[in-house]
N, C-alpha and C positions, 0 to 999 in steps of 0.2 A: 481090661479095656474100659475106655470111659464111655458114660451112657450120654448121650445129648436127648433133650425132647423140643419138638418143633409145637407149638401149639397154634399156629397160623399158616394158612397157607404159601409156601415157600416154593419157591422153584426147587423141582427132582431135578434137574441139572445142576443146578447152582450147590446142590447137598452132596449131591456125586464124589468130591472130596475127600468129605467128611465122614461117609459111609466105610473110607477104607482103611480110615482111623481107629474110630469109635464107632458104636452101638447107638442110632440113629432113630428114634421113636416116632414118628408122627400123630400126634392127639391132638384134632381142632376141634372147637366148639365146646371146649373142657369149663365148666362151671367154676367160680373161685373157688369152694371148698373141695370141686375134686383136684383141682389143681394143689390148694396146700395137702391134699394128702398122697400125693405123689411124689411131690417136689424134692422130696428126701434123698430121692432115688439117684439122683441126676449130676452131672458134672457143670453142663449147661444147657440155656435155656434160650431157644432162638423164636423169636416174634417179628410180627408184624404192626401192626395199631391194636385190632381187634383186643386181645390178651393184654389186661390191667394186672401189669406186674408191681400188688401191692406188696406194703412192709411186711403184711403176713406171710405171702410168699415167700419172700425173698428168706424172712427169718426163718421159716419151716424150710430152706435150701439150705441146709446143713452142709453140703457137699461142692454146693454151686462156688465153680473159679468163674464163670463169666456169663453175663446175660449179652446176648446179640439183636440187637434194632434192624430189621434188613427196613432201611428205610432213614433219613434226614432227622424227623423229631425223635426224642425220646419222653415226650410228656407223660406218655404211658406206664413209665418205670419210676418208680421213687429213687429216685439216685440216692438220694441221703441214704435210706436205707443200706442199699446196696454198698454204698462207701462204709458206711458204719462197718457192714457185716464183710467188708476187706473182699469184695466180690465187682470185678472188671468189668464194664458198659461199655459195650463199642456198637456202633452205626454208621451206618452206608450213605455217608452225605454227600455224594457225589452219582448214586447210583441211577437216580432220579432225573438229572441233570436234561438232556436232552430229550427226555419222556415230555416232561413237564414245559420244554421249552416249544417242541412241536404242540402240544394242546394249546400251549398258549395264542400261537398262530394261528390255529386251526380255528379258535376261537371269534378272533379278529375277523380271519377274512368271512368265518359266517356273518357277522354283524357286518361286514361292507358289505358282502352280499344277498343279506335277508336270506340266509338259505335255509335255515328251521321254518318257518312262517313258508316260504314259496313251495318249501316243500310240499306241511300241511296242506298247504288252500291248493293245490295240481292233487291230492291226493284224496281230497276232497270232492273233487269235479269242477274245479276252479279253474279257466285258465286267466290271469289277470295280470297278465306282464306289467302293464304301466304302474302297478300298487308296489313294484320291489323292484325301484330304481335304485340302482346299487352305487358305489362310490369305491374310485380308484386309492389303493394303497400308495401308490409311486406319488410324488412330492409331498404329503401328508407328513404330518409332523408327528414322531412316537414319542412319548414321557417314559420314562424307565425311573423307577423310584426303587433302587437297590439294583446295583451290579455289580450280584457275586457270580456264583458262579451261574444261574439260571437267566441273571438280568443282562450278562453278559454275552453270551450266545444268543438272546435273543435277537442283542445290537447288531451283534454279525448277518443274521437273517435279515435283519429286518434293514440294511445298508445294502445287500443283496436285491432287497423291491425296492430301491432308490426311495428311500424316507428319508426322512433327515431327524434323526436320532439324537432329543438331549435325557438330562438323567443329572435325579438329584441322587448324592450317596455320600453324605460329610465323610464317611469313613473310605473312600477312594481318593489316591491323589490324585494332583492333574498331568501326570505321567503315564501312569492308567489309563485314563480317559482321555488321553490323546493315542495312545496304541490301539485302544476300541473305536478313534473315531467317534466317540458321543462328545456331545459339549455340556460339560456342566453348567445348570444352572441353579437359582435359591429353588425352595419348593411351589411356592407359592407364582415365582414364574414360569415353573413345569405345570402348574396346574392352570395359568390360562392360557398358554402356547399352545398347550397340544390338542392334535383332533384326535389322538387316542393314549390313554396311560394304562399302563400297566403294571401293574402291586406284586412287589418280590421282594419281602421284609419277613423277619421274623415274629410273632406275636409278642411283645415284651408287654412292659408300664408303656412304654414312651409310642411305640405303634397302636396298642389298641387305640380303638376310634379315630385310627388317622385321618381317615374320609370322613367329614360330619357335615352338617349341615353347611356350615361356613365355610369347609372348602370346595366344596359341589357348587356354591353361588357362585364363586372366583371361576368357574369350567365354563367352557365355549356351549353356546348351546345345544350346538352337534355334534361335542365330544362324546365319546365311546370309551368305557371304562371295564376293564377285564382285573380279575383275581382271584389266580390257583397259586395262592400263598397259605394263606391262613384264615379263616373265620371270622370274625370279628375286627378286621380293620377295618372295615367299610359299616359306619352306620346302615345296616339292613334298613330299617324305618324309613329315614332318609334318603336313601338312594330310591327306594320303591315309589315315595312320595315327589323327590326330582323329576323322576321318569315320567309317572302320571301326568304331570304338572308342564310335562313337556321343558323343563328349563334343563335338562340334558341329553341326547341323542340315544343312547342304551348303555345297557351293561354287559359282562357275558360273567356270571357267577360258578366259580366250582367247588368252593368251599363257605361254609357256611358256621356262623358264633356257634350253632350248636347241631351236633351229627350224631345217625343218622338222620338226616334231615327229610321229613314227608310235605310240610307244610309248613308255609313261610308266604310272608308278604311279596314277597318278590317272584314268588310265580304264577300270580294273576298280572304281569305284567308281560302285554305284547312285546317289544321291547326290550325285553333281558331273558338272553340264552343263560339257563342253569344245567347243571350238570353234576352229577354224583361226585365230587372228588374223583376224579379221574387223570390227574395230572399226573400220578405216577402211576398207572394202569396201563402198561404193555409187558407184553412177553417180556421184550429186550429188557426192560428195567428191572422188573421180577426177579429175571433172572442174573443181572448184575448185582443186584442190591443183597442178592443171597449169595451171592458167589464171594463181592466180599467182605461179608458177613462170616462167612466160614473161612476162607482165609484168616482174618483175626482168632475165630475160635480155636485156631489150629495151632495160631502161634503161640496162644497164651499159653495149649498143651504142653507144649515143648519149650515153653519158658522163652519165648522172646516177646518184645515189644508189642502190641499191637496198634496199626498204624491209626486208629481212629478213636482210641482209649477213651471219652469223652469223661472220666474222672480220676482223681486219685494217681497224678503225677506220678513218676517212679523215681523213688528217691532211694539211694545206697545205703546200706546199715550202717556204712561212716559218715556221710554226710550228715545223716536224719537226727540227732540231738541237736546240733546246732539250725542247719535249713527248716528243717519239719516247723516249729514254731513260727516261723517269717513265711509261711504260705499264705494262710490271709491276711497279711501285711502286703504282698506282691498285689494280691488282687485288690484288697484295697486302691493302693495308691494307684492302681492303673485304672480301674472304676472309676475314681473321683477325678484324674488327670483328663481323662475321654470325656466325663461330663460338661466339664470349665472349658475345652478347649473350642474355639470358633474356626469354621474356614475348615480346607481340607490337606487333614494330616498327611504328611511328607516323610518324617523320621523320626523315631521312637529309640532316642537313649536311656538307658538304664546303669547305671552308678550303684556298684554296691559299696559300701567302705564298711573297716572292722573287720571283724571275725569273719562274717561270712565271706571276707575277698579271698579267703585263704579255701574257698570247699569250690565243688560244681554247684552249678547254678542255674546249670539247664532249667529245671523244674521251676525256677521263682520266673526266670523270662516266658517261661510257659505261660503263668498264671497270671503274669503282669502284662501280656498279650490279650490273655483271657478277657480281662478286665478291661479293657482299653475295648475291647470286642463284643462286650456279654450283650450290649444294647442297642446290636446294631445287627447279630448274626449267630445263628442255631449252631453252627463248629462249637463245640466245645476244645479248645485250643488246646494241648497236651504235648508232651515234650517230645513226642515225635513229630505232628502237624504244625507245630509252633513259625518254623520259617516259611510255610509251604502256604499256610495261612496269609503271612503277613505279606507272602513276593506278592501272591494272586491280591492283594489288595494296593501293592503298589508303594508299601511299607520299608523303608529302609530301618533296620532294627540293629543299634550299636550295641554292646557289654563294654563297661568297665569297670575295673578292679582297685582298691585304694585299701591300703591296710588301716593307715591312719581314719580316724574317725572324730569330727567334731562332735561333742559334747553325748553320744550315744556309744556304745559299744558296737552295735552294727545301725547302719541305717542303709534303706533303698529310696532312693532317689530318682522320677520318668520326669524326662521332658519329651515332651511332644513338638516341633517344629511343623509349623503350617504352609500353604505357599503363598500365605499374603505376609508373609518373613513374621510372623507375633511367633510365640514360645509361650507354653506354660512347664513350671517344673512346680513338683510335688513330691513330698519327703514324707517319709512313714517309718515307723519303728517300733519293739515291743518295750514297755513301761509294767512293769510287775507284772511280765506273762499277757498285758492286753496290748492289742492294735490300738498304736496313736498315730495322727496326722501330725505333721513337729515343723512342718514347713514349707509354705505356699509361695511361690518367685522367692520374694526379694524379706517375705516376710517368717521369722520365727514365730511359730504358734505352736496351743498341743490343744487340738480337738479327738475326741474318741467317739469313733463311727455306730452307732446305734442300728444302724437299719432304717434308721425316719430320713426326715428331711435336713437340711441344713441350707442358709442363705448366706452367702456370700457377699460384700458390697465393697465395694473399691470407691475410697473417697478421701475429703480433705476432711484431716480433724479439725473438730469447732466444736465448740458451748452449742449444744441441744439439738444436736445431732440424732444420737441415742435415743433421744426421749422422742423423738416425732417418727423414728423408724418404729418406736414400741408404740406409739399410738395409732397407728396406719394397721400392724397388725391387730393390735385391741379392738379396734374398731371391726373389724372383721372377726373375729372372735379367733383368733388364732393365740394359742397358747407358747408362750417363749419358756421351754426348758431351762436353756440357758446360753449363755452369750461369751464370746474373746473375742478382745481387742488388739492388735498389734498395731504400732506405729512407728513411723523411724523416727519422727521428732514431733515434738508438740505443735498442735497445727499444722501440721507437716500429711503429707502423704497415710494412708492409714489404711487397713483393712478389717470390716466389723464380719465377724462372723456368728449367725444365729441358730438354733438349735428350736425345728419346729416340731409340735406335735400332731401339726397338718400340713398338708400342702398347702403352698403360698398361691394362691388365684392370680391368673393376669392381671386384673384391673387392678390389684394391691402392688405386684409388683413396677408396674408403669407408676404407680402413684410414689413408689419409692425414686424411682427412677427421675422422677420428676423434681425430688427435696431439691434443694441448692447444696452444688458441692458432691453431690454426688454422682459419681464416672460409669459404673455398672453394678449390676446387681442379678445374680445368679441361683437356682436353687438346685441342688442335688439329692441324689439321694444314696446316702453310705451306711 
């Protein structure tokens, strides 16, 4: 019989399952070193946040087929590890879903109606009606900054109190957001439209510090800003410093850059409801988020798929010589296509030619979804969720197959189509065993992805071009690794691409942007 161990608190319904499986352990509160000396034992290992599933662990799981998240993130888990040690990660990203969406409401209408504060001061021996004049929901305007699956049920609630619902999400089409009724808008005019926003993003590079200083200027001064997302997207500092300062209406906080959180600038403010992380804190989700958590555990026993795998594609022992090496080639080229691309994406075709037109391919659209996704949404996209992902995002996602192949033995090929009709396509291939970039639109290139930055600039070639893009970053002290040029003709149309050793600052790039002759200028990071 297999043994499973829970080491967080889990719903006893939700294990119920499991129980008539496997040999079901319950140990919470278990210390790292008692856990790697246990860990031996075990088939799998099912958590919540609490339990730091490090590389120790995982290593000393000699035995472990799969670790289970009952819960959305897995920050907690070292994936690499676990992928190394051939050991399956699945999570309940759906289980939270309306937990999370009701707190968030719940949030809101205390801040329209001062009901933390009125409470205090009546339970105090206060009665002060006129101090908590409160403020109608119905024609008020709601911002949604991400609508997946939490930002999206919100809009339905929140069209229920007659609000009028817009929402920035580069990554939804406007097919999507006309089926939800939100009107998309850029961000920066979600952020002085509304008299309330609400943050439902995932933590990446590109969200941390979404909310700083300078987009809190750009909010209405009676805006109301709420986020049971993640920690650190909202300059804490700043927001506390708003509020004081009176140049924003409140906040209602439930997560916090670092937890558990006891003290923080932000709770000597009248003005902002905080709260333990408690967005996904009910029975009902508890007990979803463990139920299908076990479910996947059960599948993987018995050797089928699991629907939320968030690593390590399944790829067939005939497939895997040829596809296995063009994995992070897939994710590459979908990475780098989703960064360059502007406006919001409509359709996602994928081109394989060569050798691999001849295998499945499941697994590479998986991961070239993945990539097209990694910076915008917690799913870790896998060859089961790969369409289910991409419909709820309003995603139309083509395959094609081409045996013939220009100047590569296989190459993968996304283009992305927007709905302001622009396209970007991007080509990727392996070059001695490494991931190369080999073709950007209309231009042949071979850059190889690093992990750093890279600068992209769409321009007209001319005499000393070159030399004033390299003195703009010199001057800022930015290091140039190294640089390709493509061009279709002398003079002609041209694309420089750079290779940083830091981030490129706004004001550097606007100064490029500025040279003569030059169309756009973009940085990534691959």
């Amino acid at each position: 019989m297999k043994k499973v161990l829970v080491s967080d608190a889990l719903s006893a319904t939700g294990l119920s399952p499991l129980k008539e499986i496997a040999q079901v352990d319950v140990k919470t509160g278990l210390k790292p070193e008692e856990l790697v000396s246990i860990i031996g034992e075990y088939d799998a290992l099912l958590v919540r946040s609490q339990t730091q599933v490090t590389a120790d662990i995982i290593n000393a799981g000699k035995k472990l087929q799969v670790i289970g998240r009952a819960g959305v993130g897995v920050d907690n888990i070292d994936l690499k590890a676990a992928t190394g040690n051939g050991i399956i990660v699945v999570n309940a990203p759906t289980g939270n879903t309306i937990s999370a969406t009701e707190h968030t409401l719940a949030l809101m209408l205390s801040m329209a109606r001062h009901i933390p504060r009125a409470n205090a001061s009546l339970k105090s021996g206060q009665w002060k009606r006129n101090e908590f004049v409160g403020s109608e929901l119905k024609g008020k305007t709601l911002g949604i900054v991400g609508l997946g699956n939490i930002g999206s049920e919100i809009a339905k609630r929140a069209l229920a109190l007659e609000m009028r619902v817009i929402g920035y999400d580069p990554f939804i089409s406007m097919e999507r957001a006309k089926k939800l009724q939100v009107e998309l808008v850029p961000f920066e005019d979600l952020l002085k439209q509304a008299d309330f926003i609400t943050l439902h993003v995932p933590m990446t590079g590109q969200t941390k510090g979404l909310i700083g200083p300078k987009e809190l200027e750009m909010m209405k001064p009676t805006v109301r800003l709420i986020n049971t997302s993640r920690g650190g997207i909202i300059d804490e500092e700043a927001l506390a410093t708003a509020i004081k300062e009176k140049r924003i209406g409140g906040a209602a906080i439930d997560v916090f850059s670092k937890e558990p959180c006891t003290e923080s600038c932000l709770f000597e403010c009248d003005n902002i409801i905080v709260t333990p992380h408690l967005g996904a804190s009910t029975a009902e989700a508890q007990e979803l988020a463990t139920s299908d958590v076990v479910k996947q555990v059960i599948d993987v026993f018995e050797g089928r798929p699991a629907r939320y795998a968030v690593n390590a594609p399944y790829i067939s022992a005939e497939s895997l010589p040829v596809v296995g090496p063009f994995m992070p080639v897939a994710r590459t080229v979908g990475s780098l296509v989703s960064q360059l691309t502007d406006g919001h994406m409509k359709n996602v075709t994928i081109k394989y030619c060569g050798e691999l037109a001849a295998y499945d391919t499941t697994a590479l659209k998986a991961l070239v979804l993945g990539g097209i996704l990694e910076h915008i949404s917690e799913e870790r996209v896998n060859v089961v969720n790969a369409d289910i992902v991409a419909s709820q995002r309003g995603l139309g996602v083509t395959e094609q197959k081409e045996s013939a192949c220009q100047n590569f033995s296989s190459l993968i090929t996304v283009t992305i189509d927007t709905d302001n009709g622009k396209s970007n396509t991007v080509a990727g291939s392996l070059v001695r065993g490494d991931v190369h970039i080999v073709k950007l639109n209309d231009y042949w290139i071979d850059i190889v992805p690093t992990g750093g930055y890279f600068l992209f600039a769409d321009h007209i070639d001319r005499p000393g071009l070159i030399g004033a893009a390299g003195k703009i970053t010199g001057d800022a002290d930015i290091n140039i690794s190294y640089m390709h040029l493509s061009r279709q003709k002398a003079r002609g149309q041209a694309l420089m691409i750079l290779a940083l050793d830091e981030p490129l600052p706004e004001k550097q790039r606007q100064q490029l942007l500025s040279l003569q002759d030059v169309q756009t200028v973009q940085v990534v990071k691959i």
